[in-house]
C-alpha positions in Angstrom: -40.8 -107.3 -179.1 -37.8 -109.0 -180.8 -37.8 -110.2 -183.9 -37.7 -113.8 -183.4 -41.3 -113.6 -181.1 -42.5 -111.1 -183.7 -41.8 -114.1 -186.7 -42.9 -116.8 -184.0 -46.5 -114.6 -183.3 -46.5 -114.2 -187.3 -46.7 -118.3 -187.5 -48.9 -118.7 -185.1 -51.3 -116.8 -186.9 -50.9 -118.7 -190.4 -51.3 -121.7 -189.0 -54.6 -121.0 -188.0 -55.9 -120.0 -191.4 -58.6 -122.4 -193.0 -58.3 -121.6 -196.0 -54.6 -120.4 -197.1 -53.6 -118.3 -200.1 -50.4 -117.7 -201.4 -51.4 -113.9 -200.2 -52.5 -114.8 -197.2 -50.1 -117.6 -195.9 -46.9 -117.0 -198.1 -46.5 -113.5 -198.8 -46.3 -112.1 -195.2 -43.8 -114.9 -194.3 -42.0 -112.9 -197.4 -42.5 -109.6 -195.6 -41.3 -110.2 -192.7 -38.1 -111.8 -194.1 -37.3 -109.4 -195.9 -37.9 -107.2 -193.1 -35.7 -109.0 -190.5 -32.8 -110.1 -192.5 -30.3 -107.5 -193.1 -30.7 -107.1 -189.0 -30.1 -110.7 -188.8 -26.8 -110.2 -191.1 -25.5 -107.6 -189.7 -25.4 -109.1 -185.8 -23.8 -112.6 -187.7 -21.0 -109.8 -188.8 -20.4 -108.3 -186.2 -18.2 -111.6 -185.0 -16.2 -111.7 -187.6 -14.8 -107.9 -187.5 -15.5 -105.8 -184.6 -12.9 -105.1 -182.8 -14.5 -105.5 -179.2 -14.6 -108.7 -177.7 -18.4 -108.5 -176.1 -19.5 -107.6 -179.4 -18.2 -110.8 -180.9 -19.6 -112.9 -178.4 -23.0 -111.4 -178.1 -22.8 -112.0 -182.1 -21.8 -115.7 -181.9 -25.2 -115.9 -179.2 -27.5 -113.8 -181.4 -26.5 -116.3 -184.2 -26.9 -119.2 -182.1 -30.4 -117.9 -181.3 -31.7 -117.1 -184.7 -30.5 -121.2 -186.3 -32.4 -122.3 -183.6 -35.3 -120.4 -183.7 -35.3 -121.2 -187.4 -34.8 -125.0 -186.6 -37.7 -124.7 -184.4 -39.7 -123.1 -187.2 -38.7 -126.3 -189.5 -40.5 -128.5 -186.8 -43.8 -126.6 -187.0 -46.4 -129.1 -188.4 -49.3 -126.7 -187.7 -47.3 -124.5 -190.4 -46.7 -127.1 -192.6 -49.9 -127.9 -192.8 -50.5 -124.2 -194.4 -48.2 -124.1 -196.7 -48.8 -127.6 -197.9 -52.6 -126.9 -198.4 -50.9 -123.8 -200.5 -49.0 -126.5 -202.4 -51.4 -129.0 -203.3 -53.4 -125.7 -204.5 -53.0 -126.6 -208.6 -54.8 -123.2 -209.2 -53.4 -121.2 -207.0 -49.7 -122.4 -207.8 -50.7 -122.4 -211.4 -51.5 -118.9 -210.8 -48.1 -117.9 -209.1 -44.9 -116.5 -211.1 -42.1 -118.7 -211.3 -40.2 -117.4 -208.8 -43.3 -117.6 -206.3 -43.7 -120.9 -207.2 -40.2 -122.1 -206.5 -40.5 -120.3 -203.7 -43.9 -122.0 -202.1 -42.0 -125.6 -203.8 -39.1 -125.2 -201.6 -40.7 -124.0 -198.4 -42.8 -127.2 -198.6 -39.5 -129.5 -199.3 -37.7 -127.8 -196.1 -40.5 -128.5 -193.8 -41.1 -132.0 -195.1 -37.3 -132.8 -194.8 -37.5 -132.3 -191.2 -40.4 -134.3 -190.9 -43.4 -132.3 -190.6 -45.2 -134.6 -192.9 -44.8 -137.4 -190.5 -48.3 -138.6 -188.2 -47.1 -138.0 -184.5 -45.9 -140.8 -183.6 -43.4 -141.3 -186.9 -42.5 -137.4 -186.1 -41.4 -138.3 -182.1 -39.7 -141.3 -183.8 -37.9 -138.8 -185.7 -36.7 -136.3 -183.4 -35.4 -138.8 -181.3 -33.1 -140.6 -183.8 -32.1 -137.1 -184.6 -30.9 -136.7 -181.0 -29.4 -140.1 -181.4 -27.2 -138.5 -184.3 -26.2 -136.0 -182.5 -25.4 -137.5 -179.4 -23.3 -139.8 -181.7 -21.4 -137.2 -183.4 -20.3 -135.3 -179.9 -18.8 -139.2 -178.7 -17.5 -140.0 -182.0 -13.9 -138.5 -181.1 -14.0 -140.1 -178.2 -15.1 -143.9 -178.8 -15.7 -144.9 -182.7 -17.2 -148.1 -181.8 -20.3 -146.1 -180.6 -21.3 -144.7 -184.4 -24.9 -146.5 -185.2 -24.3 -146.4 -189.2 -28.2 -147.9 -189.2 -29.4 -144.4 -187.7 -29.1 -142.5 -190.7 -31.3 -145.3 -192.7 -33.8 -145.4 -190.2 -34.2 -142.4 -191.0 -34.1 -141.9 -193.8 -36.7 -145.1 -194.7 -39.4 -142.8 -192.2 -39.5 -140.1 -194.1 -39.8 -142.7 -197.1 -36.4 -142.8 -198.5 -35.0 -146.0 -199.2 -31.2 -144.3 -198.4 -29.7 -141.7 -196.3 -27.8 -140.7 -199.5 -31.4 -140.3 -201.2 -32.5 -138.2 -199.0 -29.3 -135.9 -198.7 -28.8 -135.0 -202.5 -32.5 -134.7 -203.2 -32.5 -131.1 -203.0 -28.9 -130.3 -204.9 -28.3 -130.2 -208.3 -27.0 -133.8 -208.5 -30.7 -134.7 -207.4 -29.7 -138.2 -206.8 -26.8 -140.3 -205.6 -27.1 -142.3 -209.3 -26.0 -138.8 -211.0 -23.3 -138.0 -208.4 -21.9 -141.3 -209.3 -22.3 -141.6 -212.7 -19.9 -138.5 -213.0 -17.4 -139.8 -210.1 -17.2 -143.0 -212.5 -16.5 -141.3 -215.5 -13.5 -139.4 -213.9 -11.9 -142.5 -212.7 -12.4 -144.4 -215.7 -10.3 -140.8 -217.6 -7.7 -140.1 -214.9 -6.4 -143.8 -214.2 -4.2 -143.8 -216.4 -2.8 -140.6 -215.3 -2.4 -141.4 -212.0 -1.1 -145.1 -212.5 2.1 -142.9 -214.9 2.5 -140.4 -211.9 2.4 -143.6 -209.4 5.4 -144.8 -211.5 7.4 -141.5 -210.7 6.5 -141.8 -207.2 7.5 -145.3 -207.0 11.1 -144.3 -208.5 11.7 -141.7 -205.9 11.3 -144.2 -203.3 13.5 -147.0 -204.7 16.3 -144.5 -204.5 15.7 -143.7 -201.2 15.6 -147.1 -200.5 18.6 -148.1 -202.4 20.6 -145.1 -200.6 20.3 -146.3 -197.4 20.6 -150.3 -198.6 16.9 -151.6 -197.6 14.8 -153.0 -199.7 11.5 -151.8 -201.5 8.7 -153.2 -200.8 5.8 -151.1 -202.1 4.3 -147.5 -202.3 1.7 -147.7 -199.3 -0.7 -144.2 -198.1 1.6 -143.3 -195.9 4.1 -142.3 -198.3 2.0 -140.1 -200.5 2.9 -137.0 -198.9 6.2 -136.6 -198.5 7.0 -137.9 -202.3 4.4 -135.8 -203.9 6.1 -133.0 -201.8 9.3 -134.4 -203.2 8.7 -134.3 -206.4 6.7 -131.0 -207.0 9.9 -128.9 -205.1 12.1 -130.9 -207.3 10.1 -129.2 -210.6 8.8 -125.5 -209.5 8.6 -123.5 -206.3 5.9 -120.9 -206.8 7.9 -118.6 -203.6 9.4 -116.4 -206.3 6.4 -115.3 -208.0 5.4 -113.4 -204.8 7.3 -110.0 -206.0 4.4 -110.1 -208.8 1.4 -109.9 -206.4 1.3 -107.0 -204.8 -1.9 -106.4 -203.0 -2.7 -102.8 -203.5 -2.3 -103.6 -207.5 -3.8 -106.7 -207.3 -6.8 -105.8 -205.6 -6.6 -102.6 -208.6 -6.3 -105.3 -211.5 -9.0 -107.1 -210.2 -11.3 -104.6 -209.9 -10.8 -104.0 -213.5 -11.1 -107.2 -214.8 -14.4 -107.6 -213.0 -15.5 -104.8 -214.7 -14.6 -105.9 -217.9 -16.2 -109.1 -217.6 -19.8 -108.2 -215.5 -20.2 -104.3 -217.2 -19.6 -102.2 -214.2 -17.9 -99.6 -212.6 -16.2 -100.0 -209.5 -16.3 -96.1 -207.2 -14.1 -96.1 -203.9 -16.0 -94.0 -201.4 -13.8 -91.0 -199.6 -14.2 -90.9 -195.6 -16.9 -93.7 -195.5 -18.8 -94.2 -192.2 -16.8 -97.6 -191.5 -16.2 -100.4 -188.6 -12.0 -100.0 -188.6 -9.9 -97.4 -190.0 -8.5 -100.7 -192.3 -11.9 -100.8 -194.2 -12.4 -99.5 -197.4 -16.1 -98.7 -198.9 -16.9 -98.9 -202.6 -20.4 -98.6 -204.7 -21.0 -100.4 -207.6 -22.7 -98.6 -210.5 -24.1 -100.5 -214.3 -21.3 -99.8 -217.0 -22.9 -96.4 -218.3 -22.4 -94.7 -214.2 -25.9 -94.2 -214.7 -27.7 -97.0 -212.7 -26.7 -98.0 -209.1 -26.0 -101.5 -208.5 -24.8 -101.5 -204.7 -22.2 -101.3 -202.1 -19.4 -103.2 -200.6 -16.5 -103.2 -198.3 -13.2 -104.4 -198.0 -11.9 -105.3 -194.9 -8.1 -106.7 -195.8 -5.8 -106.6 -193.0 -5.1 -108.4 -189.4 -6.1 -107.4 -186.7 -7.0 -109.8 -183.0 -10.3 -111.3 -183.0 -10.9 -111.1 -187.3 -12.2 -114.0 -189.2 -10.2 -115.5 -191.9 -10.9 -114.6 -195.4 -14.6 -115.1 -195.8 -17.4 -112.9 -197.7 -20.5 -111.9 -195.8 -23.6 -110.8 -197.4 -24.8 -108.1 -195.1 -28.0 -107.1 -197.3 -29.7 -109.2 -200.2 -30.4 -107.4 -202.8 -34.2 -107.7 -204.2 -37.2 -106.2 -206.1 -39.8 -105.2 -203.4 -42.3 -102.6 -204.4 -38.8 -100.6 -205.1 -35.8 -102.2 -205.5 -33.6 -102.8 -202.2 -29.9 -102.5 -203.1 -27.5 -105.4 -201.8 -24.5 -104.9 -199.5 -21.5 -107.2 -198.6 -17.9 -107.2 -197.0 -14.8 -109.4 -197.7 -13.1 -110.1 -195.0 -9.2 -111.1 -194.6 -6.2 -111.4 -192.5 -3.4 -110.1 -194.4 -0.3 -108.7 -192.6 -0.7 -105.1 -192.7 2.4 -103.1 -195.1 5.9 -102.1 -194.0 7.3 -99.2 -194.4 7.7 -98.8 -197.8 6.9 -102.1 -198.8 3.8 -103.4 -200.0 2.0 -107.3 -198.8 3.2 -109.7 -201.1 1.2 -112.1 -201.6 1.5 -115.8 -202.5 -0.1 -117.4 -205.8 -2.2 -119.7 -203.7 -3.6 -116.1 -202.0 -3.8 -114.4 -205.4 -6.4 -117.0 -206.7 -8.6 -117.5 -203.0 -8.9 -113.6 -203.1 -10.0 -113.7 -206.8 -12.5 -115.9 -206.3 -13.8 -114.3 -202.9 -14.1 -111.1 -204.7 -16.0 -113.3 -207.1 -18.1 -114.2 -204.7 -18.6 -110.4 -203.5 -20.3 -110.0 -207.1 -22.6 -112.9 -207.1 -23.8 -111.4 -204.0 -23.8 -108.2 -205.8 -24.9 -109.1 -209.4 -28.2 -111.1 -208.3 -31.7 -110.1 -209.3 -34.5 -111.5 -207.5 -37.6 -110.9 -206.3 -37.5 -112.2 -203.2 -34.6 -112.1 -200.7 -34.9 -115.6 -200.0 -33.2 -116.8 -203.7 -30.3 -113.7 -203.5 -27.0 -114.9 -203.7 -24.3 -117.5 -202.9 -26.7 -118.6 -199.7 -29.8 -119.8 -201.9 -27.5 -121.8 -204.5 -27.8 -125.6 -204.3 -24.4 -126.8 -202.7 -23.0 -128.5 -205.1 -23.1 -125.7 -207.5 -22.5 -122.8 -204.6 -18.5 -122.7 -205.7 -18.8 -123.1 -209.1 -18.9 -119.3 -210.3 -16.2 -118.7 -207.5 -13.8 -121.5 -209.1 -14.2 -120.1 -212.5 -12.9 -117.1 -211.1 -10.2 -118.5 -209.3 -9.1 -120.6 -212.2 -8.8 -117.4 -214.1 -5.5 -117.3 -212.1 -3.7 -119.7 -214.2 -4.2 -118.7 -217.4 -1.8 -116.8 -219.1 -4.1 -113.9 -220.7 -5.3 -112.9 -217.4 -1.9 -113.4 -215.5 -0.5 -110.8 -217.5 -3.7 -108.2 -217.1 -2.6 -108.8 -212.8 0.7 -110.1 -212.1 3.1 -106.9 -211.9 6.8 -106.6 -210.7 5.8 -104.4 -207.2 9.3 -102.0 -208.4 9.9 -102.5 -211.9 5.5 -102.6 -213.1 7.0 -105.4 -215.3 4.5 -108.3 -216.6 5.1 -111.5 -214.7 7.5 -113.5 -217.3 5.7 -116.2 -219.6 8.3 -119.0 -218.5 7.5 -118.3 -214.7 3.7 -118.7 -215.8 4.4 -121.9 -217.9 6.1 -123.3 -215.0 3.3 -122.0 -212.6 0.5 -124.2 -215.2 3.2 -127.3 -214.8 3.1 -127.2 -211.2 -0.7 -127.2 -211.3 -0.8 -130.3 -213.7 2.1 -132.0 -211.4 0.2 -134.5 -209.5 -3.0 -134.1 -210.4 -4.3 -137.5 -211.7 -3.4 -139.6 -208.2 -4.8 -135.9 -206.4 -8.0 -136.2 -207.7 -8.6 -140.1 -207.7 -8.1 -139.7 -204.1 -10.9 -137.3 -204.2 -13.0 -139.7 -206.4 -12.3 -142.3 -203.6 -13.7 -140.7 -201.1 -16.4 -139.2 -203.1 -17.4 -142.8 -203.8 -16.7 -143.9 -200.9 -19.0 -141.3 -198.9 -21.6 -142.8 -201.5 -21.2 -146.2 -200.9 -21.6 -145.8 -196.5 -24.5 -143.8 -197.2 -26.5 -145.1 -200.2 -27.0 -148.8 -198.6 -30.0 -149.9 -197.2 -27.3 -152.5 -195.2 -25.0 -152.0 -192.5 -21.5 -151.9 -193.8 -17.5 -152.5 -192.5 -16.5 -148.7 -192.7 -12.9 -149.6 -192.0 -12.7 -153.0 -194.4 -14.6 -150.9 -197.2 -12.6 -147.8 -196.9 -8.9 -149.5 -197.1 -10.3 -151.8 -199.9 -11.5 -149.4 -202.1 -9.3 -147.1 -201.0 -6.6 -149.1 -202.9 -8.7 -150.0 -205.8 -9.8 -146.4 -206.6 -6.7 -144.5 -205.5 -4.3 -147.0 -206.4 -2.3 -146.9 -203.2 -2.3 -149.2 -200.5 -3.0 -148.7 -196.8 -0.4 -151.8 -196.2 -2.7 -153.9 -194.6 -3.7 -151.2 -192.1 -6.0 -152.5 -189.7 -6.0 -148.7 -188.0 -9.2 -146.7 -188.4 -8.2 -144.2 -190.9 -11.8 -143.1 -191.9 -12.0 -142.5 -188.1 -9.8 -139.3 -188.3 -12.1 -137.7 -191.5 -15.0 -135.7 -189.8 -16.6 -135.2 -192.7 -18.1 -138.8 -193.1 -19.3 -138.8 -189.7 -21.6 -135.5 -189.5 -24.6 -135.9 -190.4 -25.6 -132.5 -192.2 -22.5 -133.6 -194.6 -22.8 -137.2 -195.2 -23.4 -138.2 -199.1 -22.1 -134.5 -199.9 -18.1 -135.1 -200.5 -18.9 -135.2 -204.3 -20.1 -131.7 -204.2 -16.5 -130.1 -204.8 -15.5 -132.2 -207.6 -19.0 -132.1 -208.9 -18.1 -127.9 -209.1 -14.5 -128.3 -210.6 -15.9 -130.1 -213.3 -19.2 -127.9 -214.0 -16.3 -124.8 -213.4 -13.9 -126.4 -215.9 -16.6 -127.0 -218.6 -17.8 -123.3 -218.1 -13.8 -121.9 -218.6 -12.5 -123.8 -221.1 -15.9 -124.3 -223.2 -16.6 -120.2 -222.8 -14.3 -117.8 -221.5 -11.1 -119.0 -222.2 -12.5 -120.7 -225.9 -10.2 -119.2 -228.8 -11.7 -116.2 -230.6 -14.0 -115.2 -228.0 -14.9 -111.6 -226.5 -14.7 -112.5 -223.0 -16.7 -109.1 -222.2 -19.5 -110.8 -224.4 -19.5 -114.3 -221.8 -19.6 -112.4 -219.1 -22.5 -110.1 -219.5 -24.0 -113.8 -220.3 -22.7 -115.6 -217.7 -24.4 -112.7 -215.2 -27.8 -112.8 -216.5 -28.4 -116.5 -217.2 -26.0 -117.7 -214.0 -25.9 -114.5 -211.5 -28.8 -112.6 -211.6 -30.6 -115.6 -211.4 -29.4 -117.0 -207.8 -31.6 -119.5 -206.5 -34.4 -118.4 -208.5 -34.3 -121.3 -210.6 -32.7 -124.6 -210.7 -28.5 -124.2 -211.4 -29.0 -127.4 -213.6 -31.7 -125.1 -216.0 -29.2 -122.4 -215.7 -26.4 -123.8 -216.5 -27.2 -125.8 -219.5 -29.0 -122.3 -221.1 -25.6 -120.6 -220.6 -23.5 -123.3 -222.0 -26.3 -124.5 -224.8 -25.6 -128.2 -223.6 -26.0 -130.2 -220.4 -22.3 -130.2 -218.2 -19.7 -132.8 -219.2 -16.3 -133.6 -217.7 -14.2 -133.1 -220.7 -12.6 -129.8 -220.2 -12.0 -131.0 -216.5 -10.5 -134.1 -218.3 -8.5 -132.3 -220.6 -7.2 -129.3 -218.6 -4.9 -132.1 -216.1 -3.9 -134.0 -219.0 -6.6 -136.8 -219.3 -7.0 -136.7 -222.7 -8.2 -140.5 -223.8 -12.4 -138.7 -223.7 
């Protein structure tokens, strides 16, 4: 029997049972889970490494077969009913540990989302405006005129929100589109400025050209964003000469120590491992004192037909059964393999995506749960999911740690400080009319989506577009939102805020811990992995996140680190 009719004979079961118990109804759910998911990982792997093409493709199907299977389960009102009688249960949830409780909390949101609240006739409703969306999504590309913007209301309203946007953020750690908002209006209120004296520089560059060739300026319009901002930043810094201080053999081996230094383990390279490719390296983690076995991981670094691109895949989930079952992931990558005597040299912008994907090899590493469900990056709300991983990345910019990883590949000399000053300059360059454009369309994802009323995507985009951003479209009448997928799917609409929501919580985290003057960075991070790591999705990242910074967020460090200083 597989294991999807195994977990589909297991639900048939609890849905028959009159009266459910977290024991009876929850806990084998639990089991089997826990059972069935590292099998589950592991064929979701297999596409993204082996080196045989059958494997890969009976991968990608095995995948496809499990999300649907589990979008099936979703749909199951006989189940819902279950765990909802579990739910309403005030003694029995009063009864349960936190992390049970979350866990019974959650399971009864995820159902309900999809509509297994709903009588039958609101739940047929349902599924057919959920075909709808998807039917309008595939045609999108191909006519724009055929997108329904009143779908996603309609809804929305029958599951009883009043907006899509409502119903998209309720279970993230914005909660609602109010909060999300509140901070996207905060950053443009501090970063105007910035952007408006960075406009002014952009504006010059342009009046030259135009005086050059004798026409006449008439305006800085979208269009001409990218090739000025490209202008001026190879004008100040070109970050192609730092690559003779990134190695990746002694990067990777900095790293590894820095990671150490900050979580209080030991990193142990495995000799002849039983591996997938000769290219792949195996390593256990150990506690600080080599006494207490943490897990394992692999590296998987260099090109080769078929591989993904760089990507971290949790294989096992680490959590506290009757014993403890120990977690094991794999970074993936698709660097060019060495020459002869010559190491890969890797760019700046490579340095800091492999730092924070190693990051995110630890939080999969570093988390303590009881329940496999809440291990890891996978259970984090998604607008907190890259905020440990940006802190990380960030780290690749400051000064202190440039010099703990940036070597000469010949000489072992420390990168110089006036390359590094110019590296933070080139950061900074830009960066108030960068990130209002992000706040625009933040906002503007928002504002489709948290209307009750059907709105002029194309008017409302260009207008505020201009307001927000501070650059024109021109008077445009093109369909620029048209060529942005991102407003258009459904499973990401009202979501756009999530990365800048993580820059800022990632900033505040930095600046406000690690990086604060006088402070044993050692010391943060053995904080930073119990209250933020070992937690996963455990508990609620908001909770989390204001223990470890003994404060709620604020975007002042965010604010502060691109030159916004007027907070």
């Amino acid at each position: 029997m597989t294991m999807i009719s195994k977990e589909r004979l297991l639900l048939d079961e609890i849905a028959t049972i009159e009266t459910p118990t977290f024991k009876t109804a929850i806990a084998p759910i639990v089991d089997i889970y826990n059972s069935h998911e590292p099998e589950y990982s592991i064929n979701r792997f297999l596409q993204h490494v082996s080196t045989e093409k059958e494997v890969r493709d009976a991968s990608t199907e095995s995948e496809t077969l499990e999300e649907s299977f589990k979008a099936e389960t979703l749909l199951r009102r006989d189940v819902y009913k279950t765990i909802r009688a579990v739910y309403d249960n005030e003694e029995e949830m009063d009864g349960l540990s936190d992390e049970n409780k979350r866990l019974v909390q959650q399971m009864e949101l995820e159902y309900r989302r999809k509509g297994a609240a709903l009588s039958e006739d609101e739940f047929n409703e349902l599924t057919k405006l959920n075909l709808k969306l998807e039917e309008l999504e595939v045609s999108f590309q191909r006519n724009i005129d055929s997108r329904d913007e009143k779908t996603m209301f309609t809804r929305g309203e029958l599951e009883g929100y009043e907006t899509h946007a409502e119903y998209a953020l309720e279970p993230h750690m914005a909660k609602t589109p109010q909060a999300a908002y509140d901070m996207l209006a905060e950053l443009r209120k501090n970063l105007t400025e910035l952007g408006s004296k960075e406009l002014e520089q952009l504006e010059q560059l342009k009046r030259s050209d135009m005086h050059a060739v004798g026409k006449i300026y008439e305006g800085f319009f979208e269009w001409d964003r990218s090739f000025y901002a490209n202008k001026l930043s190879n004008q100040n810094f070109s970050t192609s000469n730092l690559r003779c201080y990134f190695s990746l053999p002694q990067v990777i081996r900095n790293m590894f120590e820095l990671y150490q230094t900050l979580f209080g383990v030991t990193i142990v390279e495995m000799e002849n491992p039983r591996v997938w490719h000769e290219d792949v390296e195996m390593y256990e983690l150990w506690e600080a004192d080599k006494e207490t076995f943490v897990g394992h991981f692999y590296t998987d670094f260099f090109h080769r037909p078929g591989k993904s691109r760089i990507s971290v895949h949790n294989i096992r989930s680490g959590y506290n059964d009757e014993t403890r079952q120990y977690p094991v992931c794999a970074i993936v990558a698709c660097f060019a393999k060495p020459e002869p005597n010559t190491p890969v040299l890797l760019h700046h912008t490579e340095v800091e995506m492999l730092m924070g994907e190693l990051g995110r090899v630890f939080q999969n590493m570093l988390c303590k749960t009881k329940l496999a469900k809440f291990h890891g990056c996978k259970a984090l709300e998604q607008d907190f999911v890259e905020t440990p991983i940006q802190i990380l990345k960030d780290f690749m910019w400051s000064p202190h740690i440039l010099d703990k990883i940036a070597r000469h590949y010949k000489t072992g000399e420390s990168i110089p400080h006036d390359l590094v000053q110019q590296l933070q300059a080139a950061k900074s360059n830009g960066a108030g009319l960068s990130y209002l454009r992000q706040v625009f369309l933040a906002m503007y994802d928002l504002a489709i989506y948290n209307s009750a009323d059907t709105v002029d995507a194309n008017t409302l985009f260009n207008s505020m577009n201009t307001d927000i951003s501070l650059i024109s479209c021109g008077g445009t009448r093109t369909f620029v939102v048209a060529k942005l997928g991102y407003f258009i799917k459904h499973t990401l609409a009202s979501k756009y805020y999530a990365h800048l929501w993580s820059q800022v919580n990632s900033a505040d985290i930095l600046h406000s811990c690690f990086l604060k003057d006088g402070i044993d960075m050692s010391e943060v991070g053995m904080a930073f992995r119990t209250i933020v790591l070992e937690a996963g999705g455990s508990k609620d990242s908001m909770d989390g996140l204001s223990m470890f910074l003994g404060r709620e967020p604020n975007t002042r460090a965010f604010l502060c680190s691109l030159g916004a200083n007027s907070i």
